[in-house]
C-alpha positions as CSV (number, residue, x, y, z in Angstrom):
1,X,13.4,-3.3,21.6
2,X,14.2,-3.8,18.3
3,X,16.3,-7.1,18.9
4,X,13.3,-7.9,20.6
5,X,11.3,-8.5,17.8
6,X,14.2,-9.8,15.9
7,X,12.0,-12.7,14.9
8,X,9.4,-10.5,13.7
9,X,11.5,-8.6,11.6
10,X,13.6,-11.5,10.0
11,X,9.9,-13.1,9.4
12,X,8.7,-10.1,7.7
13,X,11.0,-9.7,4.9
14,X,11.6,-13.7,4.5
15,X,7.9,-14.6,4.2
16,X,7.6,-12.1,0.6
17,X,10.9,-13.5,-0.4
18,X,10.6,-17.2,0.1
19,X,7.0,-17.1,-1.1
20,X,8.6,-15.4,-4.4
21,X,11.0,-17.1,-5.3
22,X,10.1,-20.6,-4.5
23,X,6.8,-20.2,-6.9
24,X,9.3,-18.5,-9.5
25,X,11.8,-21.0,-9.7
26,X,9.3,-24.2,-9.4
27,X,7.3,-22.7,-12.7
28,X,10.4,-21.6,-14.8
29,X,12.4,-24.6,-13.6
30,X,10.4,-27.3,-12.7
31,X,7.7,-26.4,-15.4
32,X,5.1,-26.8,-12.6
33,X,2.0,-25.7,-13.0
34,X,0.1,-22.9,-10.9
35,X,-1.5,-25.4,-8.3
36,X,1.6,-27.4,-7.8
37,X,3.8,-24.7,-7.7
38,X,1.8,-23.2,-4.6
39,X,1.8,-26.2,-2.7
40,X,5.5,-26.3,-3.2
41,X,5.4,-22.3,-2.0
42,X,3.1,-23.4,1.1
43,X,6.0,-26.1,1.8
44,X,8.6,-23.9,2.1
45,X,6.9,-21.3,4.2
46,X,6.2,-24.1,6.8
47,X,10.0,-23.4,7.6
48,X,8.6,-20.2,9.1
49,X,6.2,-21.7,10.9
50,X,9.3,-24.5,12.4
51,X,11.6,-21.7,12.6
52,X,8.4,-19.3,15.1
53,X,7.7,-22.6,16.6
54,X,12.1,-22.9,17.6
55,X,11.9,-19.7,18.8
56,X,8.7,-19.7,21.3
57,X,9.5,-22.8,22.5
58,X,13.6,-22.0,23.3
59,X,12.4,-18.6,24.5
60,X,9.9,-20.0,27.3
61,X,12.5,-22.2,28.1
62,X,15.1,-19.7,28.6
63,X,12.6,-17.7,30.9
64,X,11.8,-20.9,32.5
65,X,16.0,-21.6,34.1
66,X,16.5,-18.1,35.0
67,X,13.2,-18.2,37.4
68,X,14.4,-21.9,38.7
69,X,17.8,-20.9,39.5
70,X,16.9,-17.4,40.4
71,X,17.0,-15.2,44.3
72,X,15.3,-11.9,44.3
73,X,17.5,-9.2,46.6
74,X,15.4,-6.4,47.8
75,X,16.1,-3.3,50.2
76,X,12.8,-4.1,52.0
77,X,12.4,-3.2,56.3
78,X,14.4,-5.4,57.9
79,X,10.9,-5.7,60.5
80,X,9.1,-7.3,57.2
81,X,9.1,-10.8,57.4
82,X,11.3,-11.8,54.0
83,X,9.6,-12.7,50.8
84,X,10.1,-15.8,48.3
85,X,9.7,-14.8,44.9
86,X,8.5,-17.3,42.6
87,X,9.4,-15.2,38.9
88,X,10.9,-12.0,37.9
89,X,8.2,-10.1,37.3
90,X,7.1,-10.9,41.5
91,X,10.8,-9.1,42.0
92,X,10.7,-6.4,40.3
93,X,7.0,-5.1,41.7
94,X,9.3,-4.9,44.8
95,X,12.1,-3.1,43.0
96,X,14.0,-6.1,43.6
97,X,17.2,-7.6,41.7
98,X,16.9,-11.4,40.3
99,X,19.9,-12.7,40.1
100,X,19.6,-16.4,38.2
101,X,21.1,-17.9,35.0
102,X,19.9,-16.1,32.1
103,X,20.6,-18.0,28.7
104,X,21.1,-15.0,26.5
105,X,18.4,-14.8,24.6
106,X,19.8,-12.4,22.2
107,X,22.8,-14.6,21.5
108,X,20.4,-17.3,20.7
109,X,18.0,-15.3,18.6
110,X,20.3,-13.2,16.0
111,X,22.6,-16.1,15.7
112,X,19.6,-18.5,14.2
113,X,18.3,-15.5,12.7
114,X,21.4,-14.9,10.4
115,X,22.1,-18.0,9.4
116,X,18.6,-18.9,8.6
117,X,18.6,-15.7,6.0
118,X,21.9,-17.1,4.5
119,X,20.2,-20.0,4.2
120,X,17.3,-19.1,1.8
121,X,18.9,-16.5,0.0
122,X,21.3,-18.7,-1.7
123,X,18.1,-19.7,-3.7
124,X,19.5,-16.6,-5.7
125,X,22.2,-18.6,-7.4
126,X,19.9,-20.7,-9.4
127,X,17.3,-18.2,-10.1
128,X,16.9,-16.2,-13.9
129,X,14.6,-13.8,-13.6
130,X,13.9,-11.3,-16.5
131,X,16.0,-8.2,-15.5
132,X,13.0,-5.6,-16.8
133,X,10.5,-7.1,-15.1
134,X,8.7,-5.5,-12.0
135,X,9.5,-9.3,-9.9
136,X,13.2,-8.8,-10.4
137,X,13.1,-5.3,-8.8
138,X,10.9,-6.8,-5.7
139,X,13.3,-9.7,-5.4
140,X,16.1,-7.4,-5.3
141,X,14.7,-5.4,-3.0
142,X,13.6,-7.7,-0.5
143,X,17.0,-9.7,-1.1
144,X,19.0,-6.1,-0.4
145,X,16.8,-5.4,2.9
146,X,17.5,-8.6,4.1
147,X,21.4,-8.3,3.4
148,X,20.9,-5.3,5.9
149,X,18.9,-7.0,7.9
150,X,21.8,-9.5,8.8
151,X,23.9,-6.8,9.0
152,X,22.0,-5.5,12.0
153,X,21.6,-8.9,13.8
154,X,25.8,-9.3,13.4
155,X,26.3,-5.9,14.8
156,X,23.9,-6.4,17.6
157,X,25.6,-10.1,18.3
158,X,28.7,-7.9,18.9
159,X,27.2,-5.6,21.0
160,X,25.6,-8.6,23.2
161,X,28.6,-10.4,23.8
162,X,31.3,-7.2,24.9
163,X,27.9,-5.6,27.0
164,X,25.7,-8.4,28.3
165,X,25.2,-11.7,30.5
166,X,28.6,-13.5,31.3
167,X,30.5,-16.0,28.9
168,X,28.4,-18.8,29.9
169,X,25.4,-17.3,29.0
170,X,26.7,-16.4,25.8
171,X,28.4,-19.0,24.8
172,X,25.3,-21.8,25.7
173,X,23.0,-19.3,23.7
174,X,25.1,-19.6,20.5
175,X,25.3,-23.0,20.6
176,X,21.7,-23.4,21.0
177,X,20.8,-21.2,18.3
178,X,23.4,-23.2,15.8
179,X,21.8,-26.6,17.1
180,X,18.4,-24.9,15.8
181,X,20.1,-24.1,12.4
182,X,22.0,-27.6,12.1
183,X,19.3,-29.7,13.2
184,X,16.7,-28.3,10.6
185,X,19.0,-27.2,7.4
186,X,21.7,-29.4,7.7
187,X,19.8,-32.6,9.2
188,X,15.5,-31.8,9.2
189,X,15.1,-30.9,5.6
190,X,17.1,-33.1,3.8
191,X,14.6,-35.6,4.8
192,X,11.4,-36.0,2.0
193,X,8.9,-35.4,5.3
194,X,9.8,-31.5,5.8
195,X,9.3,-28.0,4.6
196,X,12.6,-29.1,2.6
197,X,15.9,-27.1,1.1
198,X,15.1,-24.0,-0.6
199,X,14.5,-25.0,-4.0
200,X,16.5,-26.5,-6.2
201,X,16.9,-29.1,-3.4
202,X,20.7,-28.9,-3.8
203,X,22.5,-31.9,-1.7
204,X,25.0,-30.7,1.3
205,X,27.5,-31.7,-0.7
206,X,27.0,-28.8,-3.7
207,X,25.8,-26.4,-0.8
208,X,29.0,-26.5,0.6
209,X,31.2,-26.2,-2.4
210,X,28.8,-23.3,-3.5
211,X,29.8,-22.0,0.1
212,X,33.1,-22.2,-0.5
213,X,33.0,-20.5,-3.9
């Protein structure tokens, strides 16, 4: 259940930080003023909103193949005429097994997840905060819990691919889960029309070397 709601979680703690840090660094580093510097903070949480938008859509989808390519196997009378279920959920009120391909989900999910948070915390490089101040202890805290956090999404991608679906499966959810993160970091917002880098706007060029560093 908790890998469930891994989207809810990783929203959770990046909403605080983005909204943070963004408004920090466009006021001590862009000298922008208070109205500016929100708009520049409502920008940047938009990713949230593409990044909620990736996941519903990717997750219907997912649900979507496994009831198209999916046979329901019950242990029903053998005088009952023989069902067709259209879903799932129709299978299991019979106690049934589906058996259909089921994009993992999981895979999918923490993948995206993870690199999404590695994404925006790198905003941490080019931030000064006053050490003493109570926004340098929330920064650090939110920054620390969602180290953690991509701790827990790693661990659970290992568990995922020794425990469930077959390599497939796996293997198709990973890829769509990096095609999420490539297609909006690496491609999406480098464009001017997006929710954009986190801030400074560093080109991929820099991001990579910093990467590599």
């Amino acid at each position: 259940y908790f890998v469930k709601l891994a989207w809810a979680w990783t929203l959770w703690l990046l909403l605080p930080f983005i909204a943070l840090t963004t408004y920090q660094f466009a006021q001590s580093k862009f000298l922008y003023g208070p109205t500016k510097s929100i708009l520049m903070v409502l920008r940047r949480l938009s990713a949230l909103l593409v990044g909620t938008a990736i996941w519903y859509i990717c997750t219907g989808l997912f649900k979507y193949i496994e009831d198209l390519t999916g046979t329901c196997s019950t242990s029903g009378e053998v005088s009952k005429p023989r069902r067709l279920y259209a879903t799932k959920e129709e299978c299991h009120q019979d106690n049934g097994i589906w058996d259909g391909f089921d994009i993992s989900g999981h895979s999918f999910l923490l993948s995206y997840c993870a690199l999404m948070i590695v994404e925006e915390v790198a905003v941490l490089e080019g931030l000064s905060i006053n050490q003493n101040s109570k926004l340098h202890v929330v920064i650090n805290s939110l920054f620390v819990s969602l180290c953690f956090l991509t701790a827990i999404w790693v661990f659970m991608f290992l568990c995922t691919a020794l425990y469930f679906h077959n390599f497939s499966q796996k293997l198709l959810g990973v890829l769509i889960g990096l095609s999420a993160w490539y297609g909006t970091y690496r491609f999406w917002y480098l464009k001017p029309f997006s929710p954009g880098l986190p801030l400074p706007n560093t080109p991929l060029t820099s991001k990579k070397y910093s990467y590599r560093r």
